[in-house]
Each structure stands twice: as structure tokens, then as C-alpha cells.
C-alpha positions as CSV (number, residue, x, y, z in Angstrom):
1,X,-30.3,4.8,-1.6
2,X,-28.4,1.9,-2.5
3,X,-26.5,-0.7,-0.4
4,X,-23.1,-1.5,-1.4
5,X,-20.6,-4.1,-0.1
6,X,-17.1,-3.5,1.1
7,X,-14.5,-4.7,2.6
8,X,-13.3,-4.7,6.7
9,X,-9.5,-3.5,5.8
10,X,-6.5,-4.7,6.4
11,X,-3.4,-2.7,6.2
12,X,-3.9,-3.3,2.6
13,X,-8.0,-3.1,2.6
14,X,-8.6,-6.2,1.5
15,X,-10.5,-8.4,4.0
16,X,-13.8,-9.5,5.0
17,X,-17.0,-8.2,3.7
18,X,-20.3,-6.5,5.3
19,X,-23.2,-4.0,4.1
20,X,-23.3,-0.4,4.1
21,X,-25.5,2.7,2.9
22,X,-24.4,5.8,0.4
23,X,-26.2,8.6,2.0
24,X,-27.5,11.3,-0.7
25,X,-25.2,13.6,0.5
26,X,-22.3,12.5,1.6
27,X,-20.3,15.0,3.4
28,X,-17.0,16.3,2.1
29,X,-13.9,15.9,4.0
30,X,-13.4,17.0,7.8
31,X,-12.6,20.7,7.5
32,X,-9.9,20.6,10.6
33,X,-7.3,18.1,7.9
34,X,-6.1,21.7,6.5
35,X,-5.7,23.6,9.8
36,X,-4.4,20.6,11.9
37,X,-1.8,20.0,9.0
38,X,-0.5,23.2,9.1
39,X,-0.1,24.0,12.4
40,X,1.6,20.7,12.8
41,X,3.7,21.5,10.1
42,X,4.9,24.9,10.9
43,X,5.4,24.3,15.0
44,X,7.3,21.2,14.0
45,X,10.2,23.3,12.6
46,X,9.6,26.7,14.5
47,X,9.2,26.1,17.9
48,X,12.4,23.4,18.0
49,X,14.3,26.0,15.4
50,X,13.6,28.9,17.9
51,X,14.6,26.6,20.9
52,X,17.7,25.6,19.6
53,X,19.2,28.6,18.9
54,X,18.0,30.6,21.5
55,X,19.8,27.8,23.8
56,X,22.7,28.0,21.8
57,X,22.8,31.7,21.9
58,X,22.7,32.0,17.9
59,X,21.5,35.6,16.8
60,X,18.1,35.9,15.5
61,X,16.7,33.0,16.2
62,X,12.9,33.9,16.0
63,X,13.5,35.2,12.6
64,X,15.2,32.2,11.2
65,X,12.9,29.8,13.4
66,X,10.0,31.4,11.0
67,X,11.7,31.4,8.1
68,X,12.7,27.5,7.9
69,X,8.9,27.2,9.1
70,X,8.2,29.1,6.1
71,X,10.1,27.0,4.0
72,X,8.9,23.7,5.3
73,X,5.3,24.8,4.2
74,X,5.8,26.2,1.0
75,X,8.3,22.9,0.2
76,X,5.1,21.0,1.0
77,X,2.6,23.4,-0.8
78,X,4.4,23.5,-3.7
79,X,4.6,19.7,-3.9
80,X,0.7,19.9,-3.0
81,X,0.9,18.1,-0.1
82,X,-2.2,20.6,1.0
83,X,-4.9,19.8,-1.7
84,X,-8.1,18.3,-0.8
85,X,-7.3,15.1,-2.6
86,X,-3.7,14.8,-1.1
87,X,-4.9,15.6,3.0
88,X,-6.0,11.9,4.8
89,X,-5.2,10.0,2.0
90,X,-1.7,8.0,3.0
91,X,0.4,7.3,5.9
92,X,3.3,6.8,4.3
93,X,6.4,8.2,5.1
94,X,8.4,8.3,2.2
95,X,6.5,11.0,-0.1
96,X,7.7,13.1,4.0
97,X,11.2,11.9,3.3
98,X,11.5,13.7,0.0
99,X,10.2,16.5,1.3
100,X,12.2,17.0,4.2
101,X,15.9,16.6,2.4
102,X,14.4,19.0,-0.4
103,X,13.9,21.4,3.1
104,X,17.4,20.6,4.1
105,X,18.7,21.9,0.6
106,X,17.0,24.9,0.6
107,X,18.0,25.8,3.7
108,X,21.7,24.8,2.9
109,X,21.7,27.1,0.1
110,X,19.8,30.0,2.4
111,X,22.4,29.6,4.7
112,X,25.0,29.3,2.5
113,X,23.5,32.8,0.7
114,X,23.3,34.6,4.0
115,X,27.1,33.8,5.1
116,X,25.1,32.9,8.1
117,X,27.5,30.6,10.5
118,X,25.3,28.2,12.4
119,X,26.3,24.7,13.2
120,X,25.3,22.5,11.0
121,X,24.5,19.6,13.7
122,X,22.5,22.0,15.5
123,X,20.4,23.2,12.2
124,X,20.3,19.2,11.5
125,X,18.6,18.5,14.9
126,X,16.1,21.6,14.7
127,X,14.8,20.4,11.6
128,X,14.9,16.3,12.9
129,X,10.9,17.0,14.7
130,X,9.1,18.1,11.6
131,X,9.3,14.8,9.8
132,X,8.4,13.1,12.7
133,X,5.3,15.3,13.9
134,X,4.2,15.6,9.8
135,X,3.9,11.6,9.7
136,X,2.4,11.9,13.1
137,X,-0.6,13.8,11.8
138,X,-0.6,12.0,8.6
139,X,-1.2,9.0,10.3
140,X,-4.0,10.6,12.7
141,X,-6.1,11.8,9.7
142,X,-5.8,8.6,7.9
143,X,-7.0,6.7,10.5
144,X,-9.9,9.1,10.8
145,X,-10.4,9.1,7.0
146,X,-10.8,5.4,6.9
147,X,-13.2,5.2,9.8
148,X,-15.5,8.1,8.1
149,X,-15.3,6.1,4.6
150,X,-16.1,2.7,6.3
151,X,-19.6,4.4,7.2
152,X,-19.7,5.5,3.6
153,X,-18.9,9.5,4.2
154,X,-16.3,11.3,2.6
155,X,-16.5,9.6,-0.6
156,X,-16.8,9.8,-4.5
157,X,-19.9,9.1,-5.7
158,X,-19.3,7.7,-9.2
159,X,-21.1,6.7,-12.3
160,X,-19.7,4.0,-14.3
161,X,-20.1,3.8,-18.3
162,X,-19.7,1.3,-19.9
163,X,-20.8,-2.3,-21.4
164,X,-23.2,-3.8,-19.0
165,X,-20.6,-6.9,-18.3
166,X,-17.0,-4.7,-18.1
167,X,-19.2,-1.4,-16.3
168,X,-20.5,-4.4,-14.1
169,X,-16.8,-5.5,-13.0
170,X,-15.4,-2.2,-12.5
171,X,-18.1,-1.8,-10.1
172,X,-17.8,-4.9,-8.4
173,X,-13.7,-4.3,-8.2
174,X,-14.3,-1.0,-6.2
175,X,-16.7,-2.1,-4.1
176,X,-14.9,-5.0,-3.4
177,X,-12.2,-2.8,-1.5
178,X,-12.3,0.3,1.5
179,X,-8.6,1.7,0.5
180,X,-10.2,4.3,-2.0
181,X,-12.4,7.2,-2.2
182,X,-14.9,5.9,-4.8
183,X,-18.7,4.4,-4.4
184,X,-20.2,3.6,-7.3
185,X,-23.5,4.6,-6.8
186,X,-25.1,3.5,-10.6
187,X,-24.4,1.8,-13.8
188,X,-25.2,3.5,-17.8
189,X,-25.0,0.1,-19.8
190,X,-24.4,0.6,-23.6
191,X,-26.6,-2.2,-25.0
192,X,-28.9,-5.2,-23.5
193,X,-27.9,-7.6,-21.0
194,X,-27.0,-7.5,-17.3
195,X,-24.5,-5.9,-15.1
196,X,-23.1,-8.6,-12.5
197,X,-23.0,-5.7,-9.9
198,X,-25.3,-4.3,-7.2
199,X,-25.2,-0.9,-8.4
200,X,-28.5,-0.4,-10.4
201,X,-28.7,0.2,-14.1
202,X,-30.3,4.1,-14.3
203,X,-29.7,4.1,-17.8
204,X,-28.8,2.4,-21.3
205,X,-27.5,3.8,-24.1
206,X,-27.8,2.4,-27.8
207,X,-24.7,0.3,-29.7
208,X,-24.2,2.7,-32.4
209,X,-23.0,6.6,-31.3
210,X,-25.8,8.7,-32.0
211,X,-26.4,11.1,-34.6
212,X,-27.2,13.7,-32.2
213,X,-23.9,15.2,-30.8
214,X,-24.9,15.5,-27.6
215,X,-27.3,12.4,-27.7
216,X,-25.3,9.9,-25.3
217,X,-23.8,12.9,-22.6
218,X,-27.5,13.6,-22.4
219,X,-28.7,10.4,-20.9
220,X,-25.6,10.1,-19.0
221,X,-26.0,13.7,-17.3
222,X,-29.5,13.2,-16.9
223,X,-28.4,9.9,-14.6
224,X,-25.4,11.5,-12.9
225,X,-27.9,14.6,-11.6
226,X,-30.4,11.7,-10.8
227,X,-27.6,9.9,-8.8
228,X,-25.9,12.9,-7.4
229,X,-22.7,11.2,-9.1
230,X,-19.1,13.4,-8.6
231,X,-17.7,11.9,-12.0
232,X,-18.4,9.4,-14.9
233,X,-15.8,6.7,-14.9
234,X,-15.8,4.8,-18.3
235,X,-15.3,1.0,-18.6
236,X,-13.4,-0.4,-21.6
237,X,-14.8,-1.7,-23.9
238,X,-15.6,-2.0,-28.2
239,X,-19.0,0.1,-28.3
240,X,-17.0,3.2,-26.7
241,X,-15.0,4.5,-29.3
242,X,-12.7,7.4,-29.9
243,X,-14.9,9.9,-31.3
244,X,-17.7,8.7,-29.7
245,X,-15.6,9.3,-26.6
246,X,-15.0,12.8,-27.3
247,X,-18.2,13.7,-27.7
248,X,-19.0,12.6,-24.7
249,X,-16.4,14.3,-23.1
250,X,-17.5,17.5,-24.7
251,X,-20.9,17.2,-23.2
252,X,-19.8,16.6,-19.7
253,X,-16.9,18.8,-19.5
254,X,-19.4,21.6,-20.3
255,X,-21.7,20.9,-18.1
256,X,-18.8,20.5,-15.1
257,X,-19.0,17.0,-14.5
258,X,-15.7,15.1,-14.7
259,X,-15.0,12.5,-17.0
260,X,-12.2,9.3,-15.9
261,X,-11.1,6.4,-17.8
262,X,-10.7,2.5,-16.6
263,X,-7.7,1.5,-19.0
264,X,-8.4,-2.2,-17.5
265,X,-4.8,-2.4,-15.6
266,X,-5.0,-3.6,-12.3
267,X,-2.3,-4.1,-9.1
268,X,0.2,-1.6,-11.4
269,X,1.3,1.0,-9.8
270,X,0.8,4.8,-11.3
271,X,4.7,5.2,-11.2
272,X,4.6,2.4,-13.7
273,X,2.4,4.7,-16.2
274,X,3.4,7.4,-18.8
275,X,0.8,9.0,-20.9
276,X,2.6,9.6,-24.8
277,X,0.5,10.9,-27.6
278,X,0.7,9.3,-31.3
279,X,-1.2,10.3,-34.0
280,X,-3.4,12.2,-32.0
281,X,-4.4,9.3,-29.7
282,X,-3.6,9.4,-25.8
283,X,-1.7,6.4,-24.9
284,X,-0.5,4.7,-21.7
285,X,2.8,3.1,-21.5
286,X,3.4,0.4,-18.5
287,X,7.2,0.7,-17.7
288,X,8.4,-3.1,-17.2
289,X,9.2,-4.3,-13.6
290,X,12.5,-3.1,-12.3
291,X,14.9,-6.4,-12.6
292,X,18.5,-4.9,-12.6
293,X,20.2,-1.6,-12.5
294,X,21.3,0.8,-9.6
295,X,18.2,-0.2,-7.4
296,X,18.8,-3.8,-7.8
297,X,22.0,-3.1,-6.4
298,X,21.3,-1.2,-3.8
299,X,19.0,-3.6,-2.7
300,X,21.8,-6.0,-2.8
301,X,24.0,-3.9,-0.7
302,X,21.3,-3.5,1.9
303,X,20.7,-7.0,2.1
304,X,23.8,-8.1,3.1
305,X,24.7,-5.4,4.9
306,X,21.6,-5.7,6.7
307,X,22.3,-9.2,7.4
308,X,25.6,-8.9,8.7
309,X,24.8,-6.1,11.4
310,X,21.6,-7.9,12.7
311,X,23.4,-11.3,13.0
312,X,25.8,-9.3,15.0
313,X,23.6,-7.0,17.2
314,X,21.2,-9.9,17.8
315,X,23.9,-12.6,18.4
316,X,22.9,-11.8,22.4
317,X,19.4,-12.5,21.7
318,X,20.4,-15.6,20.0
319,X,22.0,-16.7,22.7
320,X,18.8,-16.7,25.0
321,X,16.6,-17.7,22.7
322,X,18.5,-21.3,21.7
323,X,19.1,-21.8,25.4
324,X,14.7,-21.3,26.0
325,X,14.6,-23.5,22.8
326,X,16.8,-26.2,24.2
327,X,15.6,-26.1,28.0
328,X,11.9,-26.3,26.8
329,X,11.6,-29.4,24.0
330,X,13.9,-32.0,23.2
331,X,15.6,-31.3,19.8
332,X,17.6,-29.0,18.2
333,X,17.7,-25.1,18.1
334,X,17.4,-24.6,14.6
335,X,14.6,-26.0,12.4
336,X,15.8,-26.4,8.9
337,X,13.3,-27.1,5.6
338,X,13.8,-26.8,1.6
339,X,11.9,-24.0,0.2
340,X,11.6,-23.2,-3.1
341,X,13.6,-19.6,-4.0
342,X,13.7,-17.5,-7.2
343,X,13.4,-18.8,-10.5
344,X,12.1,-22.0,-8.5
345,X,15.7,-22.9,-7.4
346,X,15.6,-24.6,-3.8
347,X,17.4,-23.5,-0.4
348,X,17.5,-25.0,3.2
349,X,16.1,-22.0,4.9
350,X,16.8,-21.6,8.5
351,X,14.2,-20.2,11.7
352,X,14.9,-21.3,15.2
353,X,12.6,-24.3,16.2
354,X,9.4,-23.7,17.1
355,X,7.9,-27.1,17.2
356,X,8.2,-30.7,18.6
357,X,10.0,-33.3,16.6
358,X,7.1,-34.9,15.1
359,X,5.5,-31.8,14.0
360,X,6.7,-32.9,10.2
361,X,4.9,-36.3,10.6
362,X,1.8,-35.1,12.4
363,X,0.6,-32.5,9.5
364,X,-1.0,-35.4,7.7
365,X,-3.4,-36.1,10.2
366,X,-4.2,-32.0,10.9
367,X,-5.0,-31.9,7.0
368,X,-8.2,-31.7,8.1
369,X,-7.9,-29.1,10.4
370,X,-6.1,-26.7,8.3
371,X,-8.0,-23.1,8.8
372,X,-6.2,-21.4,5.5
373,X,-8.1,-21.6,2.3
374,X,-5.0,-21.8,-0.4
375,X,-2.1,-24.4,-0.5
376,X,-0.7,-23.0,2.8
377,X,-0.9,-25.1,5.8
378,X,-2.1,-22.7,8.7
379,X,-3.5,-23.9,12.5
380,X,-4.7,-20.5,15.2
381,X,-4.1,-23.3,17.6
382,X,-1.5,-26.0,16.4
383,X,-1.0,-29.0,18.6
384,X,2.6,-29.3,17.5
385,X,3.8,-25.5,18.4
386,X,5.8,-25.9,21.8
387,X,5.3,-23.0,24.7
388,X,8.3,-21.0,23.6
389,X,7.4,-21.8,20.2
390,X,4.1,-19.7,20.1
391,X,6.0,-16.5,21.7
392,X,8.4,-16.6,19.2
393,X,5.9,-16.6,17.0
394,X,4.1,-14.6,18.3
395,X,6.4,-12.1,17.9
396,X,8.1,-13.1,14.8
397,X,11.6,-14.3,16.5
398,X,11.5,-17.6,15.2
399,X,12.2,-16.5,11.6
400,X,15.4,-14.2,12.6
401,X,17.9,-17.1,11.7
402,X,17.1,-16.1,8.2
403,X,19.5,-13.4,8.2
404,X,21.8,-16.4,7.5
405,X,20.3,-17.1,4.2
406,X,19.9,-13.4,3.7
407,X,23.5,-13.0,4.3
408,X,23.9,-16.2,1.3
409,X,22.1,-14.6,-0.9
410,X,19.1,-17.0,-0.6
411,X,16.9,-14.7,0.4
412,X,16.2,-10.7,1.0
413,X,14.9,-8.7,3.9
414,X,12.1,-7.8,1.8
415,X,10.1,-10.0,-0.8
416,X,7.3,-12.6,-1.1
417,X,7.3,-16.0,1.2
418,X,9.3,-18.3,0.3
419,X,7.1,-21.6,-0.2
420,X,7.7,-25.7,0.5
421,X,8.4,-28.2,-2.6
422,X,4.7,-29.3,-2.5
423,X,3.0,-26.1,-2.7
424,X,4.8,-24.8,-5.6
425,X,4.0,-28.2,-7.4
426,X,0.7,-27.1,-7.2
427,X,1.1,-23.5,-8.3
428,X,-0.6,-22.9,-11.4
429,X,1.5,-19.9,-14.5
430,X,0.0,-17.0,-12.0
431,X,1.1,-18.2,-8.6
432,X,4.7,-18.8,-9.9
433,X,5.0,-15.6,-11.1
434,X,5.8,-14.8,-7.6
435,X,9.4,-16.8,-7.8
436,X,10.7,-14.1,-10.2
437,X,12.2,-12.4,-7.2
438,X,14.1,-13.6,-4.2
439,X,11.9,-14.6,-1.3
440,X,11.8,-12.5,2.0
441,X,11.8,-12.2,5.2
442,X,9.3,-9.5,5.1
443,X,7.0,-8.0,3.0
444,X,3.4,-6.8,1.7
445,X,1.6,-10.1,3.4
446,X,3.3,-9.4,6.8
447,X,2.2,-5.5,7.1
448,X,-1.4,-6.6,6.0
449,X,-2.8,-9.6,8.0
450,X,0.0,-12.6,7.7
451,X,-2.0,-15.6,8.1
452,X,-5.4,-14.0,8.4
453,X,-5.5,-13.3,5.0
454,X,-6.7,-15.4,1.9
455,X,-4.9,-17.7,-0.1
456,X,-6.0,-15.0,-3.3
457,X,-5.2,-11.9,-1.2
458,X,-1.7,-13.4,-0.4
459,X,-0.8,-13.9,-4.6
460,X,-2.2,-10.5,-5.0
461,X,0.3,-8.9,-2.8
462,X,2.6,-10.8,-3.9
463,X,2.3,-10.4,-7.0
464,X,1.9,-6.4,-6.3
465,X,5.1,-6.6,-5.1
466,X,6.9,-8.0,-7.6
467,X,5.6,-5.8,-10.6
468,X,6.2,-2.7,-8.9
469,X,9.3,-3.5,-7.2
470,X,11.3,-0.8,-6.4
471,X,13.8,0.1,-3.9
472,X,12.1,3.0,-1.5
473,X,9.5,0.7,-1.4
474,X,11.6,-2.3,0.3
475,X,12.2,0.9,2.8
476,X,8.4,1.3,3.2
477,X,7.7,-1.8,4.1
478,X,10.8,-2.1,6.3
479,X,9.5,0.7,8.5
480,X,5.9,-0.4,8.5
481,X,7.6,-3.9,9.8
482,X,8.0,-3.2,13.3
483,X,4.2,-2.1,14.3
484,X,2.9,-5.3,12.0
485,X,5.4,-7.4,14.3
486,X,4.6,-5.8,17.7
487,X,0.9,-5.6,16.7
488,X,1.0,-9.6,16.4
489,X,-2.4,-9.9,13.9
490,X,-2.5,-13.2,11.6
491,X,1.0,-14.7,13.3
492,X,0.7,-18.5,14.7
């Protein structure tokens, strides 16, 4: 039995650290995630279908209730939103959004086949529940899937090959996180030396393949049975070469056990890989970062758009909020300050003020206090935040004014922080690889901890963001927004 550490999650489980225990047998996942998805699934279109039309006295409604039920499952079978690995795994709503306008087209074209003559507002709002309810249920058996993985059950035992120093940090990566399956549970180094991991060495295999075909699958099976490993993941490295690869593979694809490579990418996303074959050789290419195109300007179009109605709908709120601002502190409403924009090109960004009028002349002397670890300045309890101030901060109002620079083009609704002068005089090639995209008002930091998290864990998201950029994902985040504000974690 061996003790691994992990991670206490944030939305993006990456925070804090404590000590837990991989049982030998781990059980497998809840057997209720099937059942409780498909009942969800199929009542979510019947019973409002059936309703519907029986109100509206269309003719047989029951029949057509169970067909688009019938539809609705096999849209989400078919795109195998019912395997084991797929149930409990993500929350997130867009893979439900594709699925429900493919429903919507079949149906169209059912419709259209039958000559049937429903309205087509009244077929629109029969189907409107099942999104709803499936991310519903989605959400419940993720929640219940990372509570049962924090305790170290329904997991992936794994085995890692490898080099003792790369098998050592791809063990130490996975256990460094909660928002996956996998615990490794033991190391096979290839040669001498130490693996900077936990996980113990059960094995070690020589430099050279052996001249027995089955010589290295036989040492690693003989450890995965020992460990009660699900699958061998192999590190990269020099020593484990093509053929001696395939051999491998060989032996543990004939004895069942699965076989996975680390290709040694990390933060790129999987829609970023293709596999392409040359010369007989498996190869992955990483598609570059989306920087222009449609999606760029789509995102565009949403920005300003997006801008312009919420300066409109919110002028109101404005209103009160500037009168609270200018009734509680001296000063004015609006707090302006230079931050540093894409491609490192500055901008007076805008946020209603939040602060007293010294605030800018008092941080020297809180240096000392400062409670974040990177080049951010961030106080829990910050003498110079007014009354009003820590509501609207508390809630995230302070920053709406930045719909103006949205609106200019300074900024987007979605995107990394933007930072002051100083900090970014002290990024270093990495950290400025986050000013390759316009700053935002939201993004990946906000939905995972704000403040609370790391000066490191910041960059990382950041920089997650902006290599796999794409526009649905600027919608994810966007929709994920609202609970991060109303939840209120990591904002002062």
C-alpha cells in the first residue's frame, strides 16, 4: 500500500496538498452513473414532449414524446456519451450543446419526413428541459466522482516505464493533481539511478533491449500483477526505442494489459493533437494556437457586442453603484491605472473605485504584508479597501467598468489578467507569453480560485488559455462565470 500525494482541487484541481492511501482494490465506478443518466436523459425529452402536446391537443403525442426520447438517447449513445470512461468525468456543457442541436436536426428532418405539422415553437420548448436536466446530472456525478477519487477510489492504477529520472516526473506530475483518473501506484526504471517520486521502484530493466523477445514485457507484467496496475504508461525517453517498444507492446497486449505513451506535452489540449503515420512511424502533430480566422472574429463580434449591451442593461446599476461610491469615500467613482495589454502595449483600464485615495501610496508600506506568492500584490484584509469597496469586490462589481475598454478594443470578456507596468518588468520569456492575447475580464483564474491561487498556478492557466484558445471555450468559461462570481472564493 503506498501513500501518494495530491492535490485539494480547485475548479481546475490544482491546489493545496495532503496524504492519501491506494487501497488494493479500488472499486470501479458507482454502478447508478448509467441508470441515473438515462432516465435523466429520456424523461427530460418525454415527459415535457408528451406534456406539451397533449396540452396543445397535437395527435399522438405519447408516440412522438417516445420517439424524440429515443432520439435524444441514441444521439448521445452514438456519440458515446454512455461509456464507462465518458459517465462522471466532466461538467461541461458544451460537448451537451452539440448534442442537443444534432437532436434538433434529426428531429427536423423526422418531422419534415412525416409531413407531420407541429409548431415549431412548441417542438422547440419540449425539447428546451433535456439540455438542462442532462447538465444537471452531469454535474451531480462529477461532484460525486471527485469526492470518491479524493479518497483514492474509482481510479487507474498505473505503472509507469520509463528512465528512472523522466518515469520519476511523470509520476510526480499526476500525483501532483485530483482532476484525473490515474494513481500511479509503481515505477520499472530502465537503468541505475533514482526516481524523484514516491511511487516505489518494483522493477529495473537493463539499457540495452534484450535478446529475449519477451525479456522486458516479462519483468514489467510480473510488476503490474505484483501492483495490481490497470495499464503501463511509458515515459520518454532514449533507452525506449521503437522496436524495443513494440516488443513490448506485443507482450502486454497479449497478456491484456494496456499499454499508453507520455509524448512529454503538457497544458495542450487533445483537440490540438493529430496522429499521422510516416514511414511506418506514429506521429503526433500539435496544431499551432488559433490567432486569426473565423473564430478570431467571432470573438471580436462578441466582444463588442457584448460590451455594448451590458453597458446598456447595467447603466441602472451604474447609477447606484457610483452614487454608494461617492456617498461612502471621498474621491472619484472611477479608479483608473495603466496596465500592460497584448503584445505588451499599455491601456488605462477602468473599474469603479474601490479604495481610499492613498491606497496607491500606502502599498509600499503593506509590501510586507503581501499574502500572494508571485509578483501580484494581494491583502484577505487590506486596510485601504473602503466598506463599499469589499462588496463590490466581493462580488466582482468593481471590475464592470471594463466593458468600456472592452467596447475599445483594449480588452475582451474573456482572456488572462491584465497586469501593472512593474510586474511585467519583472516577467521573465514564460510569463510574457501570456501578453500574446488581449487581456480579460474573465477567464481560467477566475473560475478556479482568483486570488487563492499561486503565482505558478495563475501562469499555468494562463498560459493554458492562450495555447488552446478557441472560441466555444470563451463560451465555457462565460457560463461557468456566474457561479465563480456568486460563489465569491479567492476575491478581495
Amino acid at each position: 500500500m503506498w501513500h501518494a500525494r495530491t492535490a485539494e482541487t480547485t475548479a481546475g484541481g490544482r491546489t493545496g496538498s495532503r496524504t492519501w492511501t491506494v487501497h488494493p482494490h479500488p472499486r470501479g465506478k458507482t454502478e447508478w452513473y448509467l441508470p441515473f443518466a438515462l432516465t435523466t436523459d429520456v424523461a427530460g425529452v418525454a415527459l415535457p414532449t408528451a406534456l406539451l402536446l397533449h396540452t396543445d391537443h397535437q395527435p399522438y403525442a405519447t408516440v412522438w414524446a417516445a420517439a424524440a426520447a429515443a432520439a435524444w438517447v441514441s444521439v448521445r449513445a452514438l456519440r458515446h456519451r454512455y461509456a464507462a470512461r465518458a459517465l462522471g468525468e466532466s461538467r461541461g456543457s458544451l460537448p451537451v450543446l452539440h448534442d442537443w442541436l444534432i437532436l434538433i436536426g434529426v428531429l427536423a428532418v423526422l418531422r419534415a419526413a412525416a409531413d407531420l405539422h407541429h409548431p415549431p415553437l412548441l417542438c422547440l420548448a419540449a425539447l428546451l428541459p433535456a439540455p438542462v436536466l442532462t447538465l444537471i446530472c452531469r454535474k451531480l456525478t462529477w461532484h460525486h466522482l471527485v469526492a470518491a477519487r479524493r479518497e483514492a477510489q474509482v481510479v487507474t492504477r498505473v505503472l509507469v516505464l520509463g528512465e528512472p529520472t523522466a518515469a520519476g516526473d511523470v509520476a510526480e506530475h499526476l500525483s501532483g493533481r485530483t482532476d484525473h483518473p490515474y494513481v500511479v501506484v509503481g515505477v520499472v526504471a530502465i537503468g541505475e539511478g533514482p526516481a524523484p517520486t514516491g511511487a516505489p521502484v518494483t522493477a529495473r530493466l537493463g539499457l540495452s533491449a534484450p535478446q529475449d523477445v519477451d525479456g522486458d514485457a516479462r519483468e514489467v507484467l510480473a510488476a503490474a500483477r505484483q501492483l495490481r496496475a490497470d495499464f503501463v504508461l511509458v515515459a520518454p525517453g532514449t533507452r525506449m526505442t521503437g522496436p524495443r517498444l513494440r516488443r513490448l507492446a506485443w507482450g502486454l497486449h497479449d497478456s491484456g494489459t494496456e499499454l499508453a505513451l507520455a509524448p512529454g506535452l503538457v497544458e495542450c489540449a487533445v483537440k490540438r493533437i493529430e496522429t499521422v503515420s510516416a514511414a511506418g512511424m506514429a506521429l503526433l502533430r500539435v496544431v499551432p494556437p488559433v490567432r486569426n480566422g473565423v473564430q478570431q472574429a467571432l470573438k471580436s463580434v462578441m466582444d463588442r457586442a457584448g460590451a455594448a449591451l451590458g453597458l446598456l442593461v447595467l447603466s441602472p446599476l451604474f447609477l447606484g453603484i457610483g452614487a454608494a461610491v461617492r456617498l461612502t469615500s471621498p474621491g472619484p467613482v472611477f479608479y483608473r491605472q495603466v496596465r500592460i495589454g497584448q503584445d505588451q502595449a499599455p491601456f488605462m483600464m477602468w473599474k469603479f473605485r474601490t479604495m481610499f485615495l492613498d491606497a496607491d501610496a500606502r502599498k509600499e508600506e503593506l509590501t510586507q504584508s503581501n499574502e500572494h506568492d508571485g509578483l501580484m500584490f494581494k491583502m484577505r484584509r487590506d486596510p485601504r479597501v473602503t466598506r463599499v469597496g469589499r462588496l463590490l469586490r466581493r462580488t466582482s462589481m468593481d471590475e464592470l467598468p471594463q466593458l468600456i475598454n472592452v467596447l475599445c478594443g483594449a480588452m475582451s470578456l474573456v482572456g488572462p489578467r491584465p497586469p501593472l507596468p512593474e510586474e511585467v518588468a519583472r516577467y521573465d520569456d514564460v510569463e510574457l507569453r501570456r501578453l500574446s492575447v488581449r487581456p480579460g475580464m474573465t477567464g481560467l483564474w477566475q473560475i478556479s480560485g482568483r486570488s487563492d491561487l499561486s503565482w505558478d498556478e495563475t501562469v499555468e492557466l494562463d498560459l493554458h488559455y492562450v495555447d488552446n484558445w478557441s472560441f466555444t471555450s470563451d463560451i465555457d468559461v462565460m457560463a461557468r462565470t456566474f457561479r465563480a462570481v456568486v460563489d465569491g472564493r479567492g476575491a478581495y
